[in-house]
C-alpha positions as a printed Julia matrix, in Angstrom:
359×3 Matrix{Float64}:
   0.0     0.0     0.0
   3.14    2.27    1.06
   4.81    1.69   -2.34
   1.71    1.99   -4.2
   1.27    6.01   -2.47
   4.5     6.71   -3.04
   4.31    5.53   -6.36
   1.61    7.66   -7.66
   2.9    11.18   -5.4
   5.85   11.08   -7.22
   4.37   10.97  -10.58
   2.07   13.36   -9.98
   4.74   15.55   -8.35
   6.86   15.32  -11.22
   3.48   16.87  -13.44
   3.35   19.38  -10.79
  -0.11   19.03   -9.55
  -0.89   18.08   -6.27
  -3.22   14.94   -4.88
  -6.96   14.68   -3.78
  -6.94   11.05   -2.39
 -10.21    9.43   -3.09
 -11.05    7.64    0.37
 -13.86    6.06   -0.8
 -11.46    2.46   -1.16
  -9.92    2.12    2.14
 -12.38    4.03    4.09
 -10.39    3.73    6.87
  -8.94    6.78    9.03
  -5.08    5.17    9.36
  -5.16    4.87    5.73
  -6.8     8.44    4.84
  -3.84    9.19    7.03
  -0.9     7.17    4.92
  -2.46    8.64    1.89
  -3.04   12.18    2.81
  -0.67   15.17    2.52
  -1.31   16.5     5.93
  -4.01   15.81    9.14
  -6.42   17.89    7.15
  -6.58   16.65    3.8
  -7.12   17.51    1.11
  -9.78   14.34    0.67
 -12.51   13.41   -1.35
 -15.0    10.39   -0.71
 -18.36    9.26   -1.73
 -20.73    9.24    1.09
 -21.69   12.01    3.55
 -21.15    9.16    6.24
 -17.78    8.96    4.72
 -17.12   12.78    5.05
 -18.6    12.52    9.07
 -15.97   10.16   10.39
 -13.32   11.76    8.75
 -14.41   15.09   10.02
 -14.41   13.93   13.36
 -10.99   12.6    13.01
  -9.69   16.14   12.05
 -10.08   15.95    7.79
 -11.15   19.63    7.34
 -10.56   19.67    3.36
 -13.69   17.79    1.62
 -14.89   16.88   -1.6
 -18.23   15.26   -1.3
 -17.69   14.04   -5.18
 -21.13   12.13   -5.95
 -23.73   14.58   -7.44
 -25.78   16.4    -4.54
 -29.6    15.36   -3.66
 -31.29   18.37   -1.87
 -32.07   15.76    0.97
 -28.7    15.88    1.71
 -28.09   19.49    2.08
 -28.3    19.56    5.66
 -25.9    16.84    6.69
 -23.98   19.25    4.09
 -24.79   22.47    5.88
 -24.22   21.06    9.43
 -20.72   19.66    8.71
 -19.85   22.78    7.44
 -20.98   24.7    10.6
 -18.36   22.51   12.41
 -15.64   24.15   10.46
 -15.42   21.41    7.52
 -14.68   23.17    4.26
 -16.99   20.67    1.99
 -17.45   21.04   -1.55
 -20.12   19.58   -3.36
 -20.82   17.87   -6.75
 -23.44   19.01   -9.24
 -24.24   18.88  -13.09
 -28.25   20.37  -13.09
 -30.07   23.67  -12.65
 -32.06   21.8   -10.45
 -29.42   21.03   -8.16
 -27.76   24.52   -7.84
 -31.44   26.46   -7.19
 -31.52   23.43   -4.0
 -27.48   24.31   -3.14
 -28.12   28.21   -3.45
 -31.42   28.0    -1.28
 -29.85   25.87    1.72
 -26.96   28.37    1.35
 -29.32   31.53    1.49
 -31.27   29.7     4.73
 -27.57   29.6     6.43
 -25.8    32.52    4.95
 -23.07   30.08    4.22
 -21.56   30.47    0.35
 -21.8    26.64    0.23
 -18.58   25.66   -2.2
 -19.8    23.68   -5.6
 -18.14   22.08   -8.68
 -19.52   21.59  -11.71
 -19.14   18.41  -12.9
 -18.31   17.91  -16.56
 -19.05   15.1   -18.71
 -15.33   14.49  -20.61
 -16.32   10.66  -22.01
 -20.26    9.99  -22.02
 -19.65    7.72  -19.43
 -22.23    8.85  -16.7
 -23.3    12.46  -15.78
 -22.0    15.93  -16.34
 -22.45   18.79  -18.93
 -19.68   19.69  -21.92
 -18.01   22.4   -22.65
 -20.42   23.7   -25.23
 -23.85   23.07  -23.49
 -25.11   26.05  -22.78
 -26.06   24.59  -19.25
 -22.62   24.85  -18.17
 -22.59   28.83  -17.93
 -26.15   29.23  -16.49
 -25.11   26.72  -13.64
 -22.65   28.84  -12.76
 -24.06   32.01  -13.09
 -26.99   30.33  -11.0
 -24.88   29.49   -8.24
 -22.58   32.83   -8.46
 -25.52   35.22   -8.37
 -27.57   33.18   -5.9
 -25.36   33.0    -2.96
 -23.02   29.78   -2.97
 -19.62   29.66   -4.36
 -18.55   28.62   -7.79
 -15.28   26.46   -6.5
 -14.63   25.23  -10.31
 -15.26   22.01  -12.41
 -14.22   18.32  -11.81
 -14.3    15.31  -14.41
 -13.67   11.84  -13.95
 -12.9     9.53  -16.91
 -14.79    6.47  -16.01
 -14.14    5.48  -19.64
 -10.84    4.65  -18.91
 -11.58    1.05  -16.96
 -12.26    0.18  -20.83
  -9.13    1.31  -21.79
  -6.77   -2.06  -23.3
  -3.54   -0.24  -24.34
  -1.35    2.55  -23.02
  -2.21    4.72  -26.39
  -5.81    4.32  -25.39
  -4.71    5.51  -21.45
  -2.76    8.23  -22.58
  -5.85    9.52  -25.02
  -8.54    9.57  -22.2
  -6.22   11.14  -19.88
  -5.97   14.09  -22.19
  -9.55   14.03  -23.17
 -10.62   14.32  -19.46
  -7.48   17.21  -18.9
  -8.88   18.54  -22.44
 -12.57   18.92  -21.62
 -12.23   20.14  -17.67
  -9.95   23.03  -18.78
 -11.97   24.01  -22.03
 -14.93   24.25  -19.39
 -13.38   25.95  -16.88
 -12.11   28.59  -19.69
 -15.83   28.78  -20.68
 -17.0    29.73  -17.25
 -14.29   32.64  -17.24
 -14.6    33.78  -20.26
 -18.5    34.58  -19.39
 -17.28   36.58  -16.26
 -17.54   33.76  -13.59
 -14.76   32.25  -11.33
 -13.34   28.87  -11.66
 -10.34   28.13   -9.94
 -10.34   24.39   -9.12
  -9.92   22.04  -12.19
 -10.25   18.73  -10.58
  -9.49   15.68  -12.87
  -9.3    11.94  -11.69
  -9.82    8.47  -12.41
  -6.97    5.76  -10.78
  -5.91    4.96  -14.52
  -5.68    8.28  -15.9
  -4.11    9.52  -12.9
  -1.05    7.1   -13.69
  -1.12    7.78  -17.54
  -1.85   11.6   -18.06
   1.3    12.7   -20.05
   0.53   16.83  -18.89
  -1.89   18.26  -16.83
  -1.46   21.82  -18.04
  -4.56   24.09  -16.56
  -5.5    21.55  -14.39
  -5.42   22.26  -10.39
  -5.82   18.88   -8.69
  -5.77   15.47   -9.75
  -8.35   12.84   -7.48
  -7.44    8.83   -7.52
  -8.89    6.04   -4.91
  -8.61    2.38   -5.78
  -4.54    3.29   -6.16
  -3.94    2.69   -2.89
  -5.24   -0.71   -2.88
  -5.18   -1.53   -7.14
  -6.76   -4.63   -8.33
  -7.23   -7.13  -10.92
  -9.29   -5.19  -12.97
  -6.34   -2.08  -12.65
  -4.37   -5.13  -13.19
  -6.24   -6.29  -16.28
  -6.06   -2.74  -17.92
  -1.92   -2.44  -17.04
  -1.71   -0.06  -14.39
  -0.3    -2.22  -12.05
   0.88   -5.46  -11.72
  -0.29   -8.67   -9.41
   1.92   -8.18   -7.01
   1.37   -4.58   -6.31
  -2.53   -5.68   -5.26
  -2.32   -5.09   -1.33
  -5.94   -6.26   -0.49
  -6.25   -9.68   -0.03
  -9.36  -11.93    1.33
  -7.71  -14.21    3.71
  -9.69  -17.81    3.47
  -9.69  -21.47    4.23
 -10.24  -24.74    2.39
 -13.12  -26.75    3.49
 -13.13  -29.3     1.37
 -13.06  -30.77   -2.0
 -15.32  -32.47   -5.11
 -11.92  -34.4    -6.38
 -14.27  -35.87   -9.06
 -14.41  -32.59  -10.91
 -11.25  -30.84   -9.81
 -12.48  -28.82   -7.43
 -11.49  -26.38   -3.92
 -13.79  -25.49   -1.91
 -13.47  -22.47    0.4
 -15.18  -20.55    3.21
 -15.28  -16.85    1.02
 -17.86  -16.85   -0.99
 -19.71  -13.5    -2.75
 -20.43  -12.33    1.1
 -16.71  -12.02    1.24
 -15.48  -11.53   -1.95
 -18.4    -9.07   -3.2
 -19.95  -10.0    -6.16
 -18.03   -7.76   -8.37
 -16.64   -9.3   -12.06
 -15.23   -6.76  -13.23
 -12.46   -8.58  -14.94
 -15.59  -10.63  -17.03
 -15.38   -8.36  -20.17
 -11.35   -7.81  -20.13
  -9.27  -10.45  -22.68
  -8.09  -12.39  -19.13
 -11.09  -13.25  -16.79
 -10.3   -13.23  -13.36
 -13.32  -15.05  -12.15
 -14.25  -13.78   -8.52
 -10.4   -13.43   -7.83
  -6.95  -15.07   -8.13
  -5.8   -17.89   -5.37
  -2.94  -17.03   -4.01
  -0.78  -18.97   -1.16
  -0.48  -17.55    2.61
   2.47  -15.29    1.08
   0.33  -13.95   -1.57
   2.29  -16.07   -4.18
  -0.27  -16.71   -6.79
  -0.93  -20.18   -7.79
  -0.41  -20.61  -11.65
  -4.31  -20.48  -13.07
  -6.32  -20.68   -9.98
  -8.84  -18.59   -9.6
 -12.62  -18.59   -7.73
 -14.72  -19.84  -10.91
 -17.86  -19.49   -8.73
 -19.49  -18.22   -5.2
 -22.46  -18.6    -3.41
 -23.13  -16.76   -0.12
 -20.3   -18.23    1.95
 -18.48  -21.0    -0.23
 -16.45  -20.16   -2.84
 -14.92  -22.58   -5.82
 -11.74  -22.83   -6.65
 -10.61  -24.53   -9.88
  -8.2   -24.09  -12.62
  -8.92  -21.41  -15.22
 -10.76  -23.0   -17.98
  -8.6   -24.11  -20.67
  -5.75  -23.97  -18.48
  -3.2   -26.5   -18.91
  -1.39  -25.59  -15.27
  -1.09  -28.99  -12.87
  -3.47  -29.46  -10.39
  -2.78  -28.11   -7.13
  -3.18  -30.2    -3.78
  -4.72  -27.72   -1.22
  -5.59  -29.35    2.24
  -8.29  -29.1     3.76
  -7.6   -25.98    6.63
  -4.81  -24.58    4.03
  -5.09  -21.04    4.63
  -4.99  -19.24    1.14
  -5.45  -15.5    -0.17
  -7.7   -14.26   -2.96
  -6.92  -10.98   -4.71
 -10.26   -9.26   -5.64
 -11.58   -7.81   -9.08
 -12.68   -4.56   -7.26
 -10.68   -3.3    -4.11
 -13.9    -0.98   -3.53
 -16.3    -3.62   -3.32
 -14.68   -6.57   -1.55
 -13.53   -4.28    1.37
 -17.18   -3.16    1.58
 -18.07   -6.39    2.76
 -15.5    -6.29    5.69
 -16.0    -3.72    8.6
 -11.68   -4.2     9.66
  -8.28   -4.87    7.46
  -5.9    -6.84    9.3
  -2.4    -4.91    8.49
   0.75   -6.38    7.86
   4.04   -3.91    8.18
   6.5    -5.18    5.32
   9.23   -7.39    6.82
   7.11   -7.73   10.11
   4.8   -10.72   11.37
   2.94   -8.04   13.62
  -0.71   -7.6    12.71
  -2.29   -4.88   13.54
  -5.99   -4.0    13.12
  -7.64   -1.0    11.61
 -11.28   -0.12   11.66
 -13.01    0.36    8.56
 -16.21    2.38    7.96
 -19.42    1.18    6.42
 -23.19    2.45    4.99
 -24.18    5.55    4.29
């Protein structure tokens, strides 16, 4: 996890742009601290729950970075009379008349980006919608604070070749800046330009005009950052630690006390050219086993057999071997655990560190 930080800080150090951690993976306050530049952030996550703890444990620097329901607005507005500087997430004119009402109610010039669609892939508004400039003007003139724009490049999970990582990076860079250039160019203030997804974060080539860069699942990777090349096997620090229970020799099969309640039901490696299955077996070490992977779950058991078409030997795996499976999705597996039990590099000392959960 340390090398994986340090990894991506350095990069984006060498672009000259500094790091919004996404805490939405770990969602755990030692690791918002590893991954944080200071006590106070800056952070983003995806749940007001998520921004809450963190407050409490001293995060004062907040990007709430899902798009804003007016229920929400006083969890919003009460978090920010405690001293929190949180920014919210919008992309409608519907959303900034709720932001700039709650913000008239508490005379509190509640912080927004605009969020700006740079791939199709979900929400936002472009560059040339004519949305983009009455948002702001709506939330300049009606009492909250136009903070900037932010774009995230969910495209780029599809990506299947550096080329293809490289060109969304740019497209996202590409599309925030020409958007926050629109908003000043029509009189309006705009001076966060938030870009972030974990794979363009590690393949944007320049980041000129942009002000922040926001990444999460880095921390942690998986196999489907694994699957598109932006890290390798061994760099996946999130492991479900489980235990053979017995077997179905007849038909080559492990079975396993993990199933989807454990490992999440996430396949997110299903539609890339290697499929992962529910997760790759690993030994107690974390040494992978050549072509073993989960092939199936159910609530608690999970099945462990070769990777179809594999021609890899058989492996013998006792029952009460202890093994480790590497998840598809980092975000989604820890979800299903309330704890990660830590393991200092070169050390057999565990340690234990909470982990948040819900909403």
């Amino acid at each position: 996890m340390l090398h994986n930080i340090a990894r991506l800080k350095t990069r984006l150090s060498r672009l000259g742009v500094p790091l919004r951690p996404h805490l939405k993976t770990a969602k755990s306050i030692p690791a918002a601290r590893a991954v944080m530049d200071g006590p106070g952030g800056p952070a983003a996550v995806s749940t007001l729950q998520e921004a809450e703890v963190f407050a409490a444990a001293g995060v004062t620097d907040i990007l709430y970075a899902v798009g804003i329901a007016p229920q929400k607005l006083d969890r919003v507005a009460a978090l920010r009379r405690q001293g929190v500087d949180l920014s919210v997430v919008l992309d409608s004119l519907e959303q900034a008349a709720a932001v700039t009402e709650m913000a008239r109610m508490t005379n509190d010039r509640i912080p927004v980006l605009i969020e700006i669609d740079c791939d199709g892939h979900r929400a936002g508004v472009g560059a040339s919608d004519p949305q983009l400039v009455e948002i702001g003007r709506a939330l300049h003139q009606g009492g909250a604070e136009l903070r900037g724009v932010m774009a995230h490049a969910g495209e780029s999970y599809s990506c299947r070749s550096v080329e293809a990582l490289e060109q969304a990076a740019e497209q996202e860079r590409a599309a925030a800046v020409a958007c926050a250039e629109a908003l000043r160019a029509a009189g309006l203030p705009c001076p966060v330009v938030s870009v972030g997804s974990t794979p363009t974060a590690h393949f944007a080539r320049r980041l000129d005009g942009v002000t922040e860069v926001r990444a999460g699942v880095f921390v942690m990777f998986d196999l489907v950052m694994a699957g598109i090349g932006v890290c390798a096997v061994e760099d996946i620090a999130l492991s479900v630690l489980a235990t053979v229970i017995g077997h179905r020799a007849d038909r080559g099969l492990t079975l396993i006390d993990a199933g989807w309640m454990a490992l999440s039901r996430d396949r997110g490696t299903a539609r890339q050219p290697i499929d992962q299955g529910y997760g790759i077996v690993c030994d107690i070490d974390g040494r992978p086993y050549p072509d073993l992977i989960v092939t199936e779950t159910n609530q608690e058991h999970g099945i462990v057999a070769l990777r179809p078409g594999s021609t890899a030997p058989q492996v013998t795996l006792p029952v009460g071997a202890q093994l480790r499976i590497l998840p598809n999705h980092a975000c989604a597996t820890g979800a299903q655990h309330d704890r990660y039990h830590v393991i200092a590099a070169g050390s057999d000392t565990v340690r234990q560190w909470e982990r948040l959960r819900g909403w």
